[in-house]
C-alpha atoms as one frame of an Amber mdcrd trajectory, in Angstrom:
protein
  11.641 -13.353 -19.173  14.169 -10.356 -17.946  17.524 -12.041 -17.446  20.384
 -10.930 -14.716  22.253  -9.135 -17.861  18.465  -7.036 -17.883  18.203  -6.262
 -14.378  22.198  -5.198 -14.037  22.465  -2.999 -17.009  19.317  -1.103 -15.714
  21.399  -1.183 -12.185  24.242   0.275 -13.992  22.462   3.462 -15.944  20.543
   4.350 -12.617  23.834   4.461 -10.917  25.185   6.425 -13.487  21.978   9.040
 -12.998  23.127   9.187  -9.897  20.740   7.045  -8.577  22.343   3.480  -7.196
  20.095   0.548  -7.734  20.875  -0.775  -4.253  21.264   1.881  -2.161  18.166
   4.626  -1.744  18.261   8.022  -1.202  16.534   8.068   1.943  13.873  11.338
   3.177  15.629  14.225   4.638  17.777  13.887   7.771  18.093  10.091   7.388
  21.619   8.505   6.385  22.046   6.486   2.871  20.209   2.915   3.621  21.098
  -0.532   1.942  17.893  -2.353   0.252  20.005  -5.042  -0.815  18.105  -8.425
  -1.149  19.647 -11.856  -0.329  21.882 -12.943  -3.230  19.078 -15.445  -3.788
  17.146 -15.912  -7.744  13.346 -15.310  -7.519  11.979 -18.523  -7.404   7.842
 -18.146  -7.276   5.817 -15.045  -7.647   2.033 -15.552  -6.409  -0.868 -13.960
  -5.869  -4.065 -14.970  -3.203  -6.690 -12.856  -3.300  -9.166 -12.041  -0.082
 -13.000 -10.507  -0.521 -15.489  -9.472   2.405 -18.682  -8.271   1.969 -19.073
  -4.778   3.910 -21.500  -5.152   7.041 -22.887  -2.070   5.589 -23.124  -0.491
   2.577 -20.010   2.475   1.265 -20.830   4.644  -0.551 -18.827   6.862  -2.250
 -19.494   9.906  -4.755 -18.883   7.884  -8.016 -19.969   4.459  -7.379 -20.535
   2.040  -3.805 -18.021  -0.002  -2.350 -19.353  -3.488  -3.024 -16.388  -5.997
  -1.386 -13.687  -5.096   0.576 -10.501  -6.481  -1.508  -6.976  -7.696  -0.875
  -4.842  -9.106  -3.514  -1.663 -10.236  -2.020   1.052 -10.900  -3.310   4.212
 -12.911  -2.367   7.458 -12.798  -3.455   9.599 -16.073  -3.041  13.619 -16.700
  -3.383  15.120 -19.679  -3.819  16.540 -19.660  -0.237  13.096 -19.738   0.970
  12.852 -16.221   2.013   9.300 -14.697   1.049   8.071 -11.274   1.214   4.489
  -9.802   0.880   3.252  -7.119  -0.815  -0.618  -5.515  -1.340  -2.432  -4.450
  -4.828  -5.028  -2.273  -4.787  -8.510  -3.586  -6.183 -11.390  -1.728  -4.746
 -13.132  -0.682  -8.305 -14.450  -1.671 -10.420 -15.037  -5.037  -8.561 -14.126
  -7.048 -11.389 -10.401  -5.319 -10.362  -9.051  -8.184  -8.709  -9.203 -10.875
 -11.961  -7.459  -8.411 -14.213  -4.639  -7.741 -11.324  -4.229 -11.509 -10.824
  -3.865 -12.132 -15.211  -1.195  -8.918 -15.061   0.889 -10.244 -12.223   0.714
 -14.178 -13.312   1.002 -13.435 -17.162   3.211 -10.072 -16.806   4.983  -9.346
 -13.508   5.836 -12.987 -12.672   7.867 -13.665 -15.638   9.698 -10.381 -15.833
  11.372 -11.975 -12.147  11.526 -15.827 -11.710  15.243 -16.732 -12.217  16.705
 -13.492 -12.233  18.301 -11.886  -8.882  17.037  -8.514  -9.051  19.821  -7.061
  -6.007  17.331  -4.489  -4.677  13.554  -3.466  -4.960  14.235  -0.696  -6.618
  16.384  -2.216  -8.960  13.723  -4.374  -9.751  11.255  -1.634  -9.942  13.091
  -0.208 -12.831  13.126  -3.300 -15.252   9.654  -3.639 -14.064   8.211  -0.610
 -15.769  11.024  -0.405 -18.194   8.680  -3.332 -19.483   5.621  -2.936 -18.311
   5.222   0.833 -18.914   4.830   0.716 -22.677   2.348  -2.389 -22.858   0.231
  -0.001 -19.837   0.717   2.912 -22.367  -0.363   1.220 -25.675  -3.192  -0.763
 -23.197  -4.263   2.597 -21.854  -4.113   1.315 -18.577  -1.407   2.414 -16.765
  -3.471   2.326 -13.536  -3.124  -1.470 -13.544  -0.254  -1.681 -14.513   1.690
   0.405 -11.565  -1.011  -1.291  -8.907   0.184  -4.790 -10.281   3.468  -3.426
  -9.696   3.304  -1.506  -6.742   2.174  -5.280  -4.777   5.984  -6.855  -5.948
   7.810  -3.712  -4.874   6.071  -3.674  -1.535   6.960  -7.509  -1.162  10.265
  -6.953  -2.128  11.099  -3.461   0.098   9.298  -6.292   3.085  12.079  -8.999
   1.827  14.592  -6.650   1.955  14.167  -5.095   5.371  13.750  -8.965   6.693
  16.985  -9.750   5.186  18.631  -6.468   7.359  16.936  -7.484  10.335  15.651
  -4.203  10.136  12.043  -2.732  10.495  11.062  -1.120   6.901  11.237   2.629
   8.834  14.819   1.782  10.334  15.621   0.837   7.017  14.385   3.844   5.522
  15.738   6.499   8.157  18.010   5.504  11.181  15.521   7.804  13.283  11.886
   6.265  12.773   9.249   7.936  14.347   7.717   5.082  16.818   3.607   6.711
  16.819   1.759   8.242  14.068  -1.131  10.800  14.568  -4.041   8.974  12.400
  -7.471  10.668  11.321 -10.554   8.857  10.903 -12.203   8.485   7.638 -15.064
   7.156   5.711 -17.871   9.476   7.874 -20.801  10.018   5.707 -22.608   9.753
   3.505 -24.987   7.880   6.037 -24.991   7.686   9.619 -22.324  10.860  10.501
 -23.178  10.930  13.854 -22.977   7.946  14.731 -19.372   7.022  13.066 -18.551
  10.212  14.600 -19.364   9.083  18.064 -17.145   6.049  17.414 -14.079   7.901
  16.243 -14.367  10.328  19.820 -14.244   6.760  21.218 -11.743   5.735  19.685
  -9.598   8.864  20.725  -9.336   9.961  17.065  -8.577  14.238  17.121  -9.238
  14.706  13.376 -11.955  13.065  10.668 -12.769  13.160   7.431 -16.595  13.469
   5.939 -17.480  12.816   2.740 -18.921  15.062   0.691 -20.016  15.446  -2.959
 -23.944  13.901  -2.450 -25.221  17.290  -2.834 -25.046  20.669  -1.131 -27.610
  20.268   1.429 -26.602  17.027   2.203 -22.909  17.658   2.280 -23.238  20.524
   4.621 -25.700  18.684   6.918 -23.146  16.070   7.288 -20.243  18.448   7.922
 -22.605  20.158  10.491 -23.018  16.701  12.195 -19.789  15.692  12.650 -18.917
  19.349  14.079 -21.632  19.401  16.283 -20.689  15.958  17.670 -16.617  16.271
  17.934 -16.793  20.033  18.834 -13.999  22.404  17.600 -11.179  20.969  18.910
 -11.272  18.163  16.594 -10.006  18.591  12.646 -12.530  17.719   9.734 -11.441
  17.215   6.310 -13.730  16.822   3.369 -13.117  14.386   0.697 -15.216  14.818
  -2.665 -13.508  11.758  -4.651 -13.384  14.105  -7.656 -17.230  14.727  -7.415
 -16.945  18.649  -8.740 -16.275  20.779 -11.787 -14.433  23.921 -11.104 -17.610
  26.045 -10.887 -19.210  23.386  -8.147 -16.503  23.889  -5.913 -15.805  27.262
  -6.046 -19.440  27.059  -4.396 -18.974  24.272  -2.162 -15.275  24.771  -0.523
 -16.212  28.574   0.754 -19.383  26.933   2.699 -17.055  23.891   3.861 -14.468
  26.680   5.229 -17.194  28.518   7.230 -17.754  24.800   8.926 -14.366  24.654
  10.214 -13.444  22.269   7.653  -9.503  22.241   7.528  -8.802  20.867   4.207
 -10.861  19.271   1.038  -9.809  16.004  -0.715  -9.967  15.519  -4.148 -12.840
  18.368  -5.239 -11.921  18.076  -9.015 -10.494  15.249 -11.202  -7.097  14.431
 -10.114  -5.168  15.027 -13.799  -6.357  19.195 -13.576  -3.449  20.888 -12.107
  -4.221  24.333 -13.424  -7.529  23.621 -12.199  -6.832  22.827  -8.953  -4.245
  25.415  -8.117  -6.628  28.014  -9.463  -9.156  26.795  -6.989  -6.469  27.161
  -4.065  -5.463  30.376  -5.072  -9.739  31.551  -5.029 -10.722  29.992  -2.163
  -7.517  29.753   0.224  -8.244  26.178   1.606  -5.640  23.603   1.175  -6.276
  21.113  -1.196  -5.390  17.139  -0.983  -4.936  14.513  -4.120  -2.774  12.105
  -5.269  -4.247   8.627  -4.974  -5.626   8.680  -8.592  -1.900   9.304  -9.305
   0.069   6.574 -11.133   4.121   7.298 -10.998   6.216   9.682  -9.830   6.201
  12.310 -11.950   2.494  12.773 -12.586   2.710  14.622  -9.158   5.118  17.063
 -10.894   2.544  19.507 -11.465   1.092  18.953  -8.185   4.980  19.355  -6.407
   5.409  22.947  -7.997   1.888  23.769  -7.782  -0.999  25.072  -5.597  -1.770
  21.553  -3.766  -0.788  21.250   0.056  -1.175  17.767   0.494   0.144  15.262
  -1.524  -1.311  11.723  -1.251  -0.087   8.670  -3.078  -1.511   5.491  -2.432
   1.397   2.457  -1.801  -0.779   0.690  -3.613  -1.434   2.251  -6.426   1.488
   4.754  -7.297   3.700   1.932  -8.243   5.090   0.753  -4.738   7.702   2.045
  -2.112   9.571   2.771  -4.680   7.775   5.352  -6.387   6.839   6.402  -3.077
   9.913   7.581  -2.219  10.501   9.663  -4.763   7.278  11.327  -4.695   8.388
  11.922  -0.812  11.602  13.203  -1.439   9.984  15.402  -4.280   7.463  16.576
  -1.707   9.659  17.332   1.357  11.963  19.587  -1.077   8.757  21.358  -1.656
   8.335  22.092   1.870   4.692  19.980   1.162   2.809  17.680   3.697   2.947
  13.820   2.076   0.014  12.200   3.932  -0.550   8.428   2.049  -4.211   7.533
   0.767  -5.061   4.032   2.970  -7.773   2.259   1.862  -6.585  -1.243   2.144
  -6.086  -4.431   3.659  -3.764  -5.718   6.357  -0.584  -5.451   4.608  -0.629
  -2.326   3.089  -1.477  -0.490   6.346   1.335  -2.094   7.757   3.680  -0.914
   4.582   1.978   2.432   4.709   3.055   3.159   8.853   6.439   2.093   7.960
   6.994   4.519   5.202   4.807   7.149   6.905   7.119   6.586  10.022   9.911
   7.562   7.922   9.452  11.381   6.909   8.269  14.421   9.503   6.590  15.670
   5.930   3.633  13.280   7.372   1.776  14.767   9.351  -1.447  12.271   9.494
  -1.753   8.731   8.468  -5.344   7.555   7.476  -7.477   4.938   9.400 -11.111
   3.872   8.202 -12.999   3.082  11.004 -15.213   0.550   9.627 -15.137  -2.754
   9.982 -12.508  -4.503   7.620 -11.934  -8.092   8.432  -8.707  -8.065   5.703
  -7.461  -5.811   8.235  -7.353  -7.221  11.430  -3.891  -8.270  11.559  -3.079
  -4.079  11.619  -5.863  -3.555  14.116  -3.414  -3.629  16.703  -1.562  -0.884
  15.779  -3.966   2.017  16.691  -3.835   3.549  20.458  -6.895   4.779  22.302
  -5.236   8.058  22.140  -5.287   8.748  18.090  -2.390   7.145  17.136  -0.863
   3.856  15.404   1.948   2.180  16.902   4.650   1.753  14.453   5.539  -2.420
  14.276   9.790  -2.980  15.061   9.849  -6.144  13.864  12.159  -7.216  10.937
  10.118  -6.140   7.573   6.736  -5.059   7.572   6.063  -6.233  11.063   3.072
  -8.271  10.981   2.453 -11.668  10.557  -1.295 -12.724   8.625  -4.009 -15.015
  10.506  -4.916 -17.954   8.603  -7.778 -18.814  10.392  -8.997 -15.217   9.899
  -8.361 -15.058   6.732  -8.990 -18.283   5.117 -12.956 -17.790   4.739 -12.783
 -14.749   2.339 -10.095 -16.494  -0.163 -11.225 -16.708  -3.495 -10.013 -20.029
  -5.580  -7.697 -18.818  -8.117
């Protein structure tokens, strides 16, 4: 177990990088912030878990979507205070046992007893740990997703203890609506989920592609022909391509209108993808394969438009942030990967609501019963609503969620 002499020498040599444990450097334009937490020792840290069956199948370019997934994750002090964070879990779908072992039999210990003073703080001893063991595991996926869930839960702690939303924490000038786009279109019934996103308001979509050329383009055609010009379509390939495939595919995409591709190669080929940028001209998207701050390094200084890290995955807000910070220097557009239950949509607006480097938050417009709690955030006019409660700003539903727990 880390003890409090841990957690404040790693306070003290990220102060002296310049870099104070409990106050974070905020996104451009916003004041310093404090993400102190209550002076309180960690007394619990647990984990529930949450599985749906889809109503229909998703399919995706590498491998279907079999159950929608939530591990939770909740942070406890010893003055009662608890804050809740998200892991991501969605593959393989044996995800969520593995992320419940790491967080019981790694996180937990690293925190009960000690009072870490901020999430970032906390953050640091975290993968000052964990990082090697995720190195010599070859995992390091797992490792910042098991993460990522007790920095969320601790960033939602400390804006509760503030009394301060987690975007008033983060900037003193939240933005209080988010433009959204809809995604998971395709491969299946396109027209018809794109009829349902023009209900829904929704001004930009996202198809996916990388089922084949005929059937890629037929889909893209669909949507087009059903949402008309006005409204943006993205392409997202989840890393279907080599370099040769989408030098093929992105020119026919452009000639469909479609405004930028996600994810057309593997996401650890920089030189790759900036060579495809620089041959085809259309802006590229990826990030949410990305674990840690600086494996977007290449993708910062590089040929990518959109960055995309995933709360979830990327190792928290914490990492977040940085990636942000890194990105809005760039002059890039930071627009998060959502995928997720209740909670991390609600962590995702808040951060999103923090930065103008966001330009569109993601929404899937099926039906996700782990995420009716956020439901309430998007408008009829293709927006979310950011919450301005204290913390995350949403409170879970027992009685909707108590028939998908699993018994841990």
């Amino acid at each position: 177990m880390a003890s409090s002499g841990d957690l404040q020498h790693v306070a003290r040599a990220a102060a002296r990088e310049g870099a104070e444990a409990a106050t974070v450097a905020t996104p451009t334009g916003a004041s310093p912030v404090i993400g102190a937490l209550p002076d309180a020792p960690v007394a619990d840290v647990r984990c529930r878990v949450f599985r749906a069956r889809p109503d229909e199948l998703i399919a995706m370019s590498f491998a279907p979507l079999t159950h929608r997934v939530m591990v939770l994750v909740e942070v406890v002090l010893a003055d009662g205070s608890v804050g809740v964070g998200e892991s991501w879990a969605n593959y393989p779908s044996w995800a969520w046992r593995e992320r419940v072992s790491t967080i019981d039999e790694g996180v937990a210990p690293l925190l009960v007893g000690t009072r870490p003073g901020s999430p970032e703080a906390a953050h640091r001893v975290l993968m000052a740990k964990l990082g090697p063991l995720g190195r010599q595991w070859g995992a390091p996926g797992p490792i910042h997703q098991a993460v990522s869930a007790v920095d969320i839960a601790l960033w939602d702690l400390a804006a509760r203890h503030a009394g301060r939303s987690l975007a008033s924490l983060l900037t003193d000038h939240p933005r209080t609506e988010l433009p959204v786009y809809g995604s998971s279109l395709g491969p299946d019934g396109v027209a018809e989920t794109a009829e349902q996103c023009a209900a829904l308001g929704l001004t930009a979509v996202k198809v996916k592609v990388g089922f084949g050329r005929d059937r890629d383009l037929a889909n893209v055609h669909a949507a087009r022909r059903i949402l008309g010009d006005a409204t943006q379509i993205f392409a997202d390939a989840n890393q279907a391509w080599t370099l040769p495939e989408a030098l093929a595919m992105v020119p026919a995409l452009a000639d469909l209108g479609v405004a930028w591709v996600e994810e057309p190669l593997a996401g650890d080929r920089p030189a790759e993808l900036d060579e495809l940028a620089a041959r085809t001209g259309m802006p590229l998207a990826t990030g949410e394969n990305l674990y840690g701050a600086a494996a977007f390094t290449p993708y910062v200084s590089g040929g990518v438009a959109i960055l995309q890290p995933d709360l979830t995955k990327v190792g928290g807000i914490s990492e977040y942030l940085r990636v942000l910070r890194a990105g809005e220097a760039a002059g890039k557009t930071v627009n998060p990967h959502l995928y997720n239950g209740a909670i991390a949509t609600a962590a995702t607006v808040q951060v999103a609501a923090s930065s103008p480097a966001t330009s569109l938050v993601e929404w899937d417009v099926r039906s996700n019963p782990l995420r009716r709690a956020a439901d309430a955030f998007l408008t009829d006019h293709g927006t979310v609503v950011v919450p301005t409660r204290p913390g995350l700003g949403i409170d879970l539903d027992p009685d909707q969620l108590d028939p998908y727990e699993e018994q841990l």
